[in-house]
PDB file of N, CA, C and O in Angstrom:
ATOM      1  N   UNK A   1       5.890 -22.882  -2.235  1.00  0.00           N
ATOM      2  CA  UNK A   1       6.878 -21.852  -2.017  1.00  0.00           C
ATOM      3  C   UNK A   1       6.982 -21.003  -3.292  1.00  0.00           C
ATOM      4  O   UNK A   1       7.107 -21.555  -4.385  1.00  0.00           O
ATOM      5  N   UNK A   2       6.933 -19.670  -3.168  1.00  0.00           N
ATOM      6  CA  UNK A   2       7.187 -18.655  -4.096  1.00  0.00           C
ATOM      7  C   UNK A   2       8.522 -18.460  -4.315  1.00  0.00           C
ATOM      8  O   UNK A   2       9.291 -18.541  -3.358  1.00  0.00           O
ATOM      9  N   UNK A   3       9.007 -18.169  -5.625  1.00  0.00           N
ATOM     10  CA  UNK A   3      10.719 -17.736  -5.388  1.00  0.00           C
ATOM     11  C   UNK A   3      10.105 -16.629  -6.692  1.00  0.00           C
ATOM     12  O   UNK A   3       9.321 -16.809  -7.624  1.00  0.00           O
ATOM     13  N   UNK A   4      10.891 -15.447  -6.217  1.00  0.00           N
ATOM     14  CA  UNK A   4      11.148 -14.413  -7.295  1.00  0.00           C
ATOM     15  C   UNK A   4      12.863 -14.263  -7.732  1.00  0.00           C
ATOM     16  O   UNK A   4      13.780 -14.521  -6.953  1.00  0.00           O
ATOM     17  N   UNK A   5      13.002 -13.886  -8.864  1.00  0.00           N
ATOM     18  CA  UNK A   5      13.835 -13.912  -9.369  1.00  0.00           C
ATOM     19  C   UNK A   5      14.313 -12.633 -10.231  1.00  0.00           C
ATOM     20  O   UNK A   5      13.951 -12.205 -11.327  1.00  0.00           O
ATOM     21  N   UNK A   6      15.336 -12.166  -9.230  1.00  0.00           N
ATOM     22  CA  UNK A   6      15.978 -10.699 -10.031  1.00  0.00           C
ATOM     23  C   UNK A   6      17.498 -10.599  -9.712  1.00  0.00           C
ATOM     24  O   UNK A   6      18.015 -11.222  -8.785  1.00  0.00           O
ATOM     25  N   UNK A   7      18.165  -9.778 -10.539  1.00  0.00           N
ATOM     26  CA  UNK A   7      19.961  -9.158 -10.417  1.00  0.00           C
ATOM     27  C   UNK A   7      20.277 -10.858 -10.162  1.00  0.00           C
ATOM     28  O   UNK A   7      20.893 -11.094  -9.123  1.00  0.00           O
ATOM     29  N   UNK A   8      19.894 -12.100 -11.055  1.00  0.00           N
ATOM     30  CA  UNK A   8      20.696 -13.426 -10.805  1.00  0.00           C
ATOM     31  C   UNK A   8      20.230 -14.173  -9.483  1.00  0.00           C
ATOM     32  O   UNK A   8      20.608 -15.324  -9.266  1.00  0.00           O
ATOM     33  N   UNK A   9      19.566 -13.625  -8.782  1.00  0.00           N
ATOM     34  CA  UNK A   9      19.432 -14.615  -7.488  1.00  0.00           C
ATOM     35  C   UNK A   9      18.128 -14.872  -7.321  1.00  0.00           C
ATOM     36  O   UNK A   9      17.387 -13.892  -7.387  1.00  0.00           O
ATOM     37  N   UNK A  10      17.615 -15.977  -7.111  1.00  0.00           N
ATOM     38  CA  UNK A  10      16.489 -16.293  -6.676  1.00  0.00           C
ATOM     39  C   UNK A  10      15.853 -16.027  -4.919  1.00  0.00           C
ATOM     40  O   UNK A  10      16.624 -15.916  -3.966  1.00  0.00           O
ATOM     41  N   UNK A  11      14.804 -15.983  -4.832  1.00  0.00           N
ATOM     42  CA  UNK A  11      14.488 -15.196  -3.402  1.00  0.00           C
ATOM     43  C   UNK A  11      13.055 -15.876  -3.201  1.00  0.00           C
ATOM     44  O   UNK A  11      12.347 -16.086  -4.187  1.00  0.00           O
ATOM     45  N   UNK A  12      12.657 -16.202  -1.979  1.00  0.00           N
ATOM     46  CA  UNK A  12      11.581 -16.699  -1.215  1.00  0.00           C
ATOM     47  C   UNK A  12      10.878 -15.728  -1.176  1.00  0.00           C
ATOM     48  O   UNK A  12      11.371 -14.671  -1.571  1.00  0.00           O
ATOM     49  N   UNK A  13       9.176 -15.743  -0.583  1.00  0.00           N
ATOM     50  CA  UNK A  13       8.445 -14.926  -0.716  1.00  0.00           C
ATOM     51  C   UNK A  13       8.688 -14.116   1.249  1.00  0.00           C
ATOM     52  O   UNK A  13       8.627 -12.992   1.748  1.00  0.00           O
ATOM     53  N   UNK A  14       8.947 -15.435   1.701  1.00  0.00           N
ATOM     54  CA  UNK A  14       9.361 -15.179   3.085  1.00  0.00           C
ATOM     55  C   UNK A  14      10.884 -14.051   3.398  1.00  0.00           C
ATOM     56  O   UNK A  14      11.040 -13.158   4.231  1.00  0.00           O
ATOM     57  N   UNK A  15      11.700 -14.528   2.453  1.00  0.00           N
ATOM     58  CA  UNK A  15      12.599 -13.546   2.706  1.00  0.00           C
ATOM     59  C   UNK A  15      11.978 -12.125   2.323  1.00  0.00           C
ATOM     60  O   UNK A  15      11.622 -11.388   3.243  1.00  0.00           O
ATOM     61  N   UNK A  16      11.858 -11.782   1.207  1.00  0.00           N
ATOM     62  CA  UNK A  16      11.120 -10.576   1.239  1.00  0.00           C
ATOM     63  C   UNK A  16      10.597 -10.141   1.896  1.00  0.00           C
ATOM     64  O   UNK A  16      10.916  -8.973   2.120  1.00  0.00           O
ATOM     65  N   UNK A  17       9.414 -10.728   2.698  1.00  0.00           N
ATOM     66  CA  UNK A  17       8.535 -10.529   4.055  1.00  0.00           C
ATOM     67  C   UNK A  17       9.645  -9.809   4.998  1.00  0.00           C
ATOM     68  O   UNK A  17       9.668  -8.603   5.244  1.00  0.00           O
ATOM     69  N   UNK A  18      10.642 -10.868   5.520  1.00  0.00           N
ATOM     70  CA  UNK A  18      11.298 -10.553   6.577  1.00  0.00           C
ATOM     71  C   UNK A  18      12.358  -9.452   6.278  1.00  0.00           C
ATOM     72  O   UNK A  18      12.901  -8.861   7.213  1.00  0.00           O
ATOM     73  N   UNK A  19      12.638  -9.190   5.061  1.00  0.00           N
ATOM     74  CA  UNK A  19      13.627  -7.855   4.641  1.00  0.00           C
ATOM     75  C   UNK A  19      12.701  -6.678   4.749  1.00  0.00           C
ATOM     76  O   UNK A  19      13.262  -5.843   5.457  1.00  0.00           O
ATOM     77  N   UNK A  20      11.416  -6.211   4.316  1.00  0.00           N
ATOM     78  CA  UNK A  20      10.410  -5.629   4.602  1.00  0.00           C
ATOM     79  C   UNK A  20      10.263  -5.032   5.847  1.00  0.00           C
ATOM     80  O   UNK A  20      10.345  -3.810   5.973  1.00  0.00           O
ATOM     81  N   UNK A  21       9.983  -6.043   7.102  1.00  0.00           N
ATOM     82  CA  UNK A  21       9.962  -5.924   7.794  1.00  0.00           C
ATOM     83  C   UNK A  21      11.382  -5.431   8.963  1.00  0.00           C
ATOM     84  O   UNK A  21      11.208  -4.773   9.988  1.00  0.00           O
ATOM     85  N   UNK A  22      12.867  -6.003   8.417  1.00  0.00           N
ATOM     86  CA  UNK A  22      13.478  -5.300   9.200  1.00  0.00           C
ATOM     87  C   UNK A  22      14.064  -3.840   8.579  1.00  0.00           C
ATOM     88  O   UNK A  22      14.723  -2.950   9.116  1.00  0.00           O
ATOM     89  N   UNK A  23      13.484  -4.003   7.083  1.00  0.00           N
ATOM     90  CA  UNK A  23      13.755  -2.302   6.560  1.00  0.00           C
ATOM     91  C   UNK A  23      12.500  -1.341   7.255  1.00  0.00           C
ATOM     92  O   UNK A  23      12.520  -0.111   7.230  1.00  0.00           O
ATOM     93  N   UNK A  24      11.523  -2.079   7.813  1.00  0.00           N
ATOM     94  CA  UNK A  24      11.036  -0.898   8.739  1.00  0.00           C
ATOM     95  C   UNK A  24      10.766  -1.093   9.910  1.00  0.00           C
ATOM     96  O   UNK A  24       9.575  -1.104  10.224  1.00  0.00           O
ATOM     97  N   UNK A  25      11.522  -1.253  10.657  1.00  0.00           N
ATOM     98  CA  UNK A  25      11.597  -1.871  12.294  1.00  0.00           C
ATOM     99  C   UNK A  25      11.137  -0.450  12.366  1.00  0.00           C
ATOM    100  O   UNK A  25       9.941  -0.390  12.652  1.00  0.00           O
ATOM    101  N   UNK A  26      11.735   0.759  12.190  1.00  0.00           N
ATOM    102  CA  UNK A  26      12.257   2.220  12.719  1.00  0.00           C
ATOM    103  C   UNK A  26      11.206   3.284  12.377  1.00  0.00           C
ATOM    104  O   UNK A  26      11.204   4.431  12.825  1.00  0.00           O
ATOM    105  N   UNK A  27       9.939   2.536  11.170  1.00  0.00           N
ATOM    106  CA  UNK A  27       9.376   3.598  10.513  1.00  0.00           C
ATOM    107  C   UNK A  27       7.917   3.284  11.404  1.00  0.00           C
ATOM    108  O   UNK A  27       7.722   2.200  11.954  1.00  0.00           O
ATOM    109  N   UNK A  28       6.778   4.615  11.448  1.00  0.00           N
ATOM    110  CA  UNK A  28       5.971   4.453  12.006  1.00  0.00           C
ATOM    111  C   UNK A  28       5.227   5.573  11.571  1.00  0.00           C
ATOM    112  O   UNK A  28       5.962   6.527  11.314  1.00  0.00           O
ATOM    113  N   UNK A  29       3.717   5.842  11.355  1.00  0.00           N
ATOM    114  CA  UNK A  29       2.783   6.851  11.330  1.00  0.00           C
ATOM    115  C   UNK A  29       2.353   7.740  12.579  1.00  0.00           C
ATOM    116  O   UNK A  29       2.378   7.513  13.789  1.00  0.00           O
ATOM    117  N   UNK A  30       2.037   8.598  11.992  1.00  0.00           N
ATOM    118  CA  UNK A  30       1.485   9.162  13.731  1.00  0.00           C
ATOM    119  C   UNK A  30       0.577  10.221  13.095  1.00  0.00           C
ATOM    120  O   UNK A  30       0.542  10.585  11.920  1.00  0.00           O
ATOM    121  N   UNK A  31      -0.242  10.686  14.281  1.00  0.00           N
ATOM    122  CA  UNK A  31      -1.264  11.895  13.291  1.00  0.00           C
ATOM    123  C   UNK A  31      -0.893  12.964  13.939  1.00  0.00           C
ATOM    124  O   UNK A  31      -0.413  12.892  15.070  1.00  0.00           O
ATOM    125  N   UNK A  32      -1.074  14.115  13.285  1.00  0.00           N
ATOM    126  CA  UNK A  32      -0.776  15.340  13.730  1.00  0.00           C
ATOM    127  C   UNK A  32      -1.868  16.456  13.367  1.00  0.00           C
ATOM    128  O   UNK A  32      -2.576  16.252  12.381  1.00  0.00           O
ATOM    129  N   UNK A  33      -2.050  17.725  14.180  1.00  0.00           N
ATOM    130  CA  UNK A  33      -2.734  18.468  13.436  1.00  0.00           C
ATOM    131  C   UNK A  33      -2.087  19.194  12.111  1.00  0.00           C
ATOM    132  O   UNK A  33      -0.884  19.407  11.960  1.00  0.00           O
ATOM    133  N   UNK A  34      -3.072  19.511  11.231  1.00  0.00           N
ATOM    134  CA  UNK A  34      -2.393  20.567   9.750  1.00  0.00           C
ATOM    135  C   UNK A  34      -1.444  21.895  10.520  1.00  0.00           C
ATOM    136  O   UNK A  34      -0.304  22.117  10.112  1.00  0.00           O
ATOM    137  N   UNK A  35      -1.971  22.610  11.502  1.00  0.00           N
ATOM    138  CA  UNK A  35      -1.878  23.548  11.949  1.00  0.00           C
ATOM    139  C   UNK A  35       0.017  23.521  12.795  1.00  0.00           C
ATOM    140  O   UNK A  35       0.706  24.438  13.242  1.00  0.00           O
ATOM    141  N   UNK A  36       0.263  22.029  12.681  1.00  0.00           N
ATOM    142  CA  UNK A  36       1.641  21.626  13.204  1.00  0.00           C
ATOM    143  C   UNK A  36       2.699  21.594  12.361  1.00  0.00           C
ATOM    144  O   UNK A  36       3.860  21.532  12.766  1.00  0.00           O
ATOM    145  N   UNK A  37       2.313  21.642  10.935  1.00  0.00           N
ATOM    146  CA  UNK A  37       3.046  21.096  10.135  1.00  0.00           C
ATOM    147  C   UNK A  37       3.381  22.714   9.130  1.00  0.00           C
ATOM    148  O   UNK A  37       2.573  23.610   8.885  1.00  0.00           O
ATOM    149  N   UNK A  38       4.540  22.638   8.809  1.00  0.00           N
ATOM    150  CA  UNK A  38       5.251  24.030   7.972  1.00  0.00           C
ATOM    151  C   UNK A  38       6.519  23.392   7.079  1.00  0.00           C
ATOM    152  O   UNK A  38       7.219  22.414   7.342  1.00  0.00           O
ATOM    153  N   UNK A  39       6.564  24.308   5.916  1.00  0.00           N
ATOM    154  CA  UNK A  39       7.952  23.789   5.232  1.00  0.00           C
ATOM    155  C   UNK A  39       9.006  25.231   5.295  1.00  0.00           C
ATOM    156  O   UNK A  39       8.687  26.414   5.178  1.00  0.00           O
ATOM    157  N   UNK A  40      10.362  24.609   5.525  1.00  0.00           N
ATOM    158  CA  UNK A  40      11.407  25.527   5.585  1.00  0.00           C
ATOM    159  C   UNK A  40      11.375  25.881   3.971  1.00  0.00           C
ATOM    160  O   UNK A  40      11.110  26.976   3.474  1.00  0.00           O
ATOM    161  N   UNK A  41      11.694  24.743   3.340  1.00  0.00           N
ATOM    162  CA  UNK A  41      12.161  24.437   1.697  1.00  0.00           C
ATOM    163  C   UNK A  41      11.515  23.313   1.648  1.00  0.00           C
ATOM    164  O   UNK A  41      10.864  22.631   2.439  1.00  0.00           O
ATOM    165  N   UNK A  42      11.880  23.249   0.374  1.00  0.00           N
ATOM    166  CA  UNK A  42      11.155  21.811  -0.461  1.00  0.00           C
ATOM    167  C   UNK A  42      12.035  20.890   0.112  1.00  0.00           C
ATOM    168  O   UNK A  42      11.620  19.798  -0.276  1.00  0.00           O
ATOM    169  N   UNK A  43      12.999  20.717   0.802  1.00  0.00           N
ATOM    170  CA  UNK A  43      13.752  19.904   1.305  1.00  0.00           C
ATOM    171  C   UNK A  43      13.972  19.723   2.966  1.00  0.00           C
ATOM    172  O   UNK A  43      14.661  18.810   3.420  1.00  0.00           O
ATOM    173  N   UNK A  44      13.283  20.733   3.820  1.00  0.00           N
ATOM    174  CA  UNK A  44      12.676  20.378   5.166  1.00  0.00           C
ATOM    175  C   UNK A  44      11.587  20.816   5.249  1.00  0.00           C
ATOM    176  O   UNK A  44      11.100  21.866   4.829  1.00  0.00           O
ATOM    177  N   UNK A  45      11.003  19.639   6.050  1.00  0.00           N
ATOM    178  CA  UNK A  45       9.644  19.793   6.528  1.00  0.00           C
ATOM    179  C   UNK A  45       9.596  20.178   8.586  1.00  0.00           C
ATOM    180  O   UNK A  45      10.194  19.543   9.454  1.00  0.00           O
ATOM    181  N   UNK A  46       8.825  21.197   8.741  1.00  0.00           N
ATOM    182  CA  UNK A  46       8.765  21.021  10.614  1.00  0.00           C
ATOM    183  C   UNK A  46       7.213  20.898  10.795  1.00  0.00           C
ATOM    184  O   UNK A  46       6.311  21.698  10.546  1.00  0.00           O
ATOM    185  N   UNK A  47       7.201  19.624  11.314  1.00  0.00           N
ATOM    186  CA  UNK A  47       6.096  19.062  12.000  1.00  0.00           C
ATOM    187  C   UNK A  47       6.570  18.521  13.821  1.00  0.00           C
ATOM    188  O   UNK A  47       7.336  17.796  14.458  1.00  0.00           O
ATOM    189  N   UNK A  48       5.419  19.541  13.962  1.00  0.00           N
ATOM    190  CA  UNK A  48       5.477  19.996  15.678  1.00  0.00           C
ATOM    191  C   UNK A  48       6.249  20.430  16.535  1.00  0.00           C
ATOM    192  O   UNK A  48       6.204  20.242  17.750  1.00  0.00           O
ATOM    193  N   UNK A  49       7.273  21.260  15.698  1.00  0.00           N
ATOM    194  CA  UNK A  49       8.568  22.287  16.328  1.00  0.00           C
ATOM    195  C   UNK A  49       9.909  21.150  16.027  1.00  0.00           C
ATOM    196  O   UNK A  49      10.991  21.431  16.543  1.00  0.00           O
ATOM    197  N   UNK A  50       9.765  19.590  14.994  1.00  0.00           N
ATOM    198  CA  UNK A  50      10.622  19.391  14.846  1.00  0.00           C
ATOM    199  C   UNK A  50      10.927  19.060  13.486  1.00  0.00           C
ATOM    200  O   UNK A  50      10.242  18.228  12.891  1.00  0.00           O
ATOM    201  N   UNK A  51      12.250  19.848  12.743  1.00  0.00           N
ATOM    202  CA  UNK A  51      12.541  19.649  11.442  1.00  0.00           C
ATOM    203  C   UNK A  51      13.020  18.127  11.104  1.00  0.00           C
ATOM    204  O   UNK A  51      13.508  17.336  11.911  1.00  0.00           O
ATOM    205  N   UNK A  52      12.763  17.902   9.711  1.00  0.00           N
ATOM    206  CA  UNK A  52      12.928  16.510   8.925  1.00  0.00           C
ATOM    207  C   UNK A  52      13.083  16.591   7.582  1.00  0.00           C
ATOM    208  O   UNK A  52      12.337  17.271   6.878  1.00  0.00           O
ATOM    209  N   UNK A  53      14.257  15.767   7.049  1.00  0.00           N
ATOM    210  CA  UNK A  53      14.456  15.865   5.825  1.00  0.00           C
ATOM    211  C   UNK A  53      13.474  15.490   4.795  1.00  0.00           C
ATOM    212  O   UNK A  53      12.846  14.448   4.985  1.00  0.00           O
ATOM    213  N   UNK A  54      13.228  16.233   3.654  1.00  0.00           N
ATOM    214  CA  UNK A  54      12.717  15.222   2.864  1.00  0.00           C
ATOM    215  C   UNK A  54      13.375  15.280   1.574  1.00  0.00           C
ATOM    216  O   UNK A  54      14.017  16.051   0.860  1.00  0.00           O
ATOM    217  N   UNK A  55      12.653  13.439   1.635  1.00  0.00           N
ATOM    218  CA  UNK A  55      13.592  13.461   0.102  1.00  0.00           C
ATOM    219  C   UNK A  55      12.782  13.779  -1.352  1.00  0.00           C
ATOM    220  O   UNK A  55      11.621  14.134  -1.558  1.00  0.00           O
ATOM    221  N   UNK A  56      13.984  13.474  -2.329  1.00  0.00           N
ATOM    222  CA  UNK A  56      13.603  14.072  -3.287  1.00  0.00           C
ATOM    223  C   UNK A  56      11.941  14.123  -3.967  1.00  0.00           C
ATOM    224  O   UNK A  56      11.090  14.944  -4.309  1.00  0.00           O
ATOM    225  N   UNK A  57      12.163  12.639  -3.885  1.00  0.00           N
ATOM    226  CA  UNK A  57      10.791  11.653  -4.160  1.00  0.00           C
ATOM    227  C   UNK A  57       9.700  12.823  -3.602  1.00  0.00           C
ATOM    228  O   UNK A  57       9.112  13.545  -4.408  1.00  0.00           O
ATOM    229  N   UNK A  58       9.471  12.946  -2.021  1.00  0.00           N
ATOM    230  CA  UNK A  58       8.914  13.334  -1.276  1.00  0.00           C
ATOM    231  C   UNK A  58       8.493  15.032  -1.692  1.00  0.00           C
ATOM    232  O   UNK A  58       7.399  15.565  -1.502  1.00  0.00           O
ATOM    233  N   UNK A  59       9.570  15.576  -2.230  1.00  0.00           N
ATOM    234  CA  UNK A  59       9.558  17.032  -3.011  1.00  0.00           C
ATOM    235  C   UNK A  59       8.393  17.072  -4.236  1.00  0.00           C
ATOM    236  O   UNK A  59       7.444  17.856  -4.229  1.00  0.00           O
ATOM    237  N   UNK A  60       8.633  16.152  -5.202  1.00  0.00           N
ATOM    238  CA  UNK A  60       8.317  16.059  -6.277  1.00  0.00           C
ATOM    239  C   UNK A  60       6.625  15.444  -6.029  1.00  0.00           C
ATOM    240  O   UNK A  60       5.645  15.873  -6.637  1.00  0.00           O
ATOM    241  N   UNK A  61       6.612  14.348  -4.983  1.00  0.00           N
ATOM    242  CA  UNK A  61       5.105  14.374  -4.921  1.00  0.00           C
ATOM    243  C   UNK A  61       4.073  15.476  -3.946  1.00  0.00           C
ATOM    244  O   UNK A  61       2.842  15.497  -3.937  1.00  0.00           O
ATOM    245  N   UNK A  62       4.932  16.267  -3.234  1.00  0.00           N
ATOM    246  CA  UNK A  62       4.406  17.467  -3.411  1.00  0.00           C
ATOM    247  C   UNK A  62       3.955  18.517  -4.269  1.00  0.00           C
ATOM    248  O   UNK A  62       2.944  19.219  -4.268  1.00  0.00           O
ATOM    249  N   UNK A  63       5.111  18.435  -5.109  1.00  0.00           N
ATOM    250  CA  UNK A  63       4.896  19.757  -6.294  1.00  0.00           C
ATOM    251  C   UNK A  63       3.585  19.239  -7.307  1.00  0.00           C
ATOM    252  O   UNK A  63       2.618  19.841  -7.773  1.00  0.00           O
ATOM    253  N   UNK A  64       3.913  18.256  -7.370  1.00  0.00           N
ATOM    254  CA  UNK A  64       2.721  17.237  -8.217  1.00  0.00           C
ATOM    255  C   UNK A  64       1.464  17.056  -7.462  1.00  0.00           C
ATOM    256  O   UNK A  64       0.486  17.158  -8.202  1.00  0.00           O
ATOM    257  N   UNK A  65       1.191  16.830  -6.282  1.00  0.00           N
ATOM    258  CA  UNK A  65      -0.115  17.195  -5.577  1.00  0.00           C
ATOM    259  C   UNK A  65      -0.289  18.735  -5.813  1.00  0.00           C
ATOM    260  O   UNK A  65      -1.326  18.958  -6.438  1.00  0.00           O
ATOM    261  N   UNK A  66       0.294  19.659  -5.553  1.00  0.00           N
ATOM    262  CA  UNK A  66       0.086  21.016  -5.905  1.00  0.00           C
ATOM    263  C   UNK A  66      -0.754  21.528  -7.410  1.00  0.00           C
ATOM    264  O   UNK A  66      -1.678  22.271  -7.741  1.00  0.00           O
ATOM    265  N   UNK A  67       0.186  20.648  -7.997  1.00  0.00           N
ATOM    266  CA  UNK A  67       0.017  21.221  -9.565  1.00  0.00           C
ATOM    267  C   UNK A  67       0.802  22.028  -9.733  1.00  0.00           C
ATOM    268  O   UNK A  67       0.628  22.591 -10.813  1.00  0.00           O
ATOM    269  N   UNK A  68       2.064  22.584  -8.887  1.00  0.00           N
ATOM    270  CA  UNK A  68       2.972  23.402 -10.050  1.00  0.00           C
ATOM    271  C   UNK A  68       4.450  22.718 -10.334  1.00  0.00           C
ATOM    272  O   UNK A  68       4.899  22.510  -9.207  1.00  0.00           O
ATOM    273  N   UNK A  69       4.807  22.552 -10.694  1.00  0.00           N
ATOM    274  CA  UNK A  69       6.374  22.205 -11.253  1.00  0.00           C
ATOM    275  C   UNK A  69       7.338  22.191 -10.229  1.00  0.00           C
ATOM    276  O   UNK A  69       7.320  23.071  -9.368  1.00  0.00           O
ATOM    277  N   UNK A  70       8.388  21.069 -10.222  1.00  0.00           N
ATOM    278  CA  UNK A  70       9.086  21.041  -8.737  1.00  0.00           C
ATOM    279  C   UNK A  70       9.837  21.802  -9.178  1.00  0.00           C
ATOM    280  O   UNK A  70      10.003  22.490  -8.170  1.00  0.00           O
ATOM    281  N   UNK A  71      10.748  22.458 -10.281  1.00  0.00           N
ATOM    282  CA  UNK A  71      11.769  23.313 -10.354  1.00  0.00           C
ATOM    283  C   UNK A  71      11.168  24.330 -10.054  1.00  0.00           C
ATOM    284  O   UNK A  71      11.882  25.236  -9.627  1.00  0.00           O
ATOM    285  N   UNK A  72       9.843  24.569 -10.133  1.00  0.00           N
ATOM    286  CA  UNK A  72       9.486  26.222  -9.573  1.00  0.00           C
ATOM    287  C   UNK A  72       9.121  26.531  -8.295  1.00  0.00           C
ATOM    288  O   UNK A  72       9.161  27.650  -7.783  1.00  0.00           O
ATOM    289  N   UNK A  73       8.748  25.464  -7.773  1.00  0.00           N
ATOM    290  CA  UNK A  73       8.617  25.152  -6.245  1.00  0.00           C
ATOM    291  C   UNK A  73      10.377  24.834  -5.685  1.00  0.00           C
ATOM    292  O   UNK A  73      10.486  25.276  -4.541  1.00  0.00           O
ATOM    293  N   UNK A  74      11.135  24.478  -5.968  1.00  0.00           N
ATOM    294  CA  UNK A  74      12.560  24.643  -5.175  1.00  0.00           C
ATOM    295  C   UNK A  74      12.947  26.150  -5.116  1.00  0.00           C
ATOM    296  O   UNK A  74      13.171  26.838  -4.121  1.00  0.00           O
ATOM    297  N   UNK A  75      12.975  26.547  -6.666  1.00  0.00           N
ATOM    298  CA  UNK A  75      13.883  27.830  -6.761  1.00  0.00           C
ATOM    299  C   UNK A  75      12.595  29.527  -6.262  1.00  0.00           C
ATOM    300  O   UNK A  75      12.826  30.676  -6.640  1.00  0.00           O
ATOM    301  N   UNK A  76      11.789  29.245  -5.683  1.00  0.00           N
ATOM    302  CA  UNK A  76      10.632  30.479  -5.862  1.00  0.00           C
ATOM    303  C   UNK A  76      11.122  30.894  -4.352  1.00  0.00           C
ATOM    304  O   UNK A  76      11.102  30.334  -3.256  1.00  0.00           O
ATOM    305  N   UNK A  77      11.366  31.576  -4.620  1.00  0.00           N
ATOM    306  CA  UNK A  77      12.027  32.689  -2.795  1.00  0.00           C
ATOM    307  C   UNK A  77      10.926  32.871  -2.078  1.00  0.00           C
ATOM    308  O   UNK A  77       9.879  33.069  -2.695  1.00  0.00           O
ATOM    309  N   UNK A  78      10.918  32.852  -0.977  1.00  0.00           N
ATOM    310  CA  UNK A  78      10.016  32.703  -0.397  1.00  0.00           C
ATOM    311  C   UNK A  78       8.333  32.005  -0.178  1.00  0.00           C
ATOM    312  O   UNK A  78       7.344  32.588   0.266  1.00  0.00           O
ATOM    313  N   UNK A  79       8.409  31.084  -0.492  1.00  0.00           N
ATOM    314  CA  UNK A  79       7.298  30.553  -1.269  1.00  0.00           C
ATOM    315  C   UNK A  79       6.570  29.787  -0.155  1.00  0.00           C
ATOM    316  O   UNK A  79       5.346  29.682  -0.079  1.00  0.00           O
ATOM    317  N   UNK A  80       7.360  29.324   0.601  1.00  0.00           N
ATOM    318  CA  UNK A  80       7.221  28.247   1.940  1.00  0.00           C
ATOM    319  C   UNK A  80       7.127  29.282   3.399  1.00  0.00           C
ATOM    320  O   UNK A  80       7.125  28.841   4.548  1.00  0.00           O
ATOM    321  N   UNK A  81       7.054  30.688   3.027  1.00  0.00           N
ATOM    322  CA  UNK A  81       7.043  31.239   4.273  1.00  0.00           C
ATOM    323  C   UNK A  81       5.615  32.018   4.174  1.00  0.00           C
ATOM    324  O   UNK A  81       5.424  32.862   5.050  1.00  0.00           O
ATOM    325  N   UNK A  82       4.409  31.793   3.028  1.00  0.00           N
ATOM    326  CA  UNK A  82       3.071  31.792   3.591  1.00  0.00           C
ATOM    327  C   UNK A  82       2.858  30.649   3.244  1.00  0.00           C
ATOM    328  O   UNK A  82       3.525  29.758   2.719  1.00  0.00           O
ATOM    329  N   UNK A  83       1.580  30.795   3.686  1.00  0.00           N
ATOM    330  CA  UNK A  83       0.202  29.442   4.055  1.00  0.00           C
ATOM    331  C   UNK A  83      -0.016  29.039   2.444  1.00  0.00           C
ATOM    332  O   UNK A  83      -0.512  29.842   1.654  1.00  0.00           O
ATOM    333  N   UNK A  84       0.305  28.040   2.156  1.00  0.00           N
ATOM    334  CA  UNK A  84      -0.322  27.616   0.651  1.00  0.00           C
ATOM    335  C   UNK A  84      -1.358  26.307   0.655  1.00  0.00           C
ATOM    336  O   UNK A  84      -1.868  25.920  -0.396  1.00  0.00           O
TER     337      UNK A  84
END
């Protein structure tokens, strides 16, 4: 048996497993075409006529796949309404 140990409590390798697993009962992949997918802002995304938040995290490894800076990618007016 594995036990990890953090914030004082010790933990099974199994519990982890099973916290894992019910932190993503809800989450799932799916494929889409490129041609489906558009950003309002750095903070919604619409893939296939339906909008979704994203988070910050999610902002920033955009701007960083890009190569330009997430503060210049939030604040740039219009930036998300052509094709980049």
């Amino acid at each position: 048996m594995v036990k990890f140990s953090g914030a004082g409590s010790l933990t099974t390798l199994g519990e982890v497993i099973d916290k894992v697993e019910n932190m993503s009962e809800h989450c799932w992949d799916s494929l889409c075409n490129q041609s489906d997918i558009s950003f309002e802002h750095l903070e919604r995304i619409n893939i296939a006529g339906t909008s979704h938040y994203l988070r910050p995290v999610a902002g920033r490894a955009i701007s960083a796949r890009l190569g330009v800076p997430y503060h210049y990618l939030r604040n740039a007016p219009g930036i998300f309404s052509r094709k980049i």
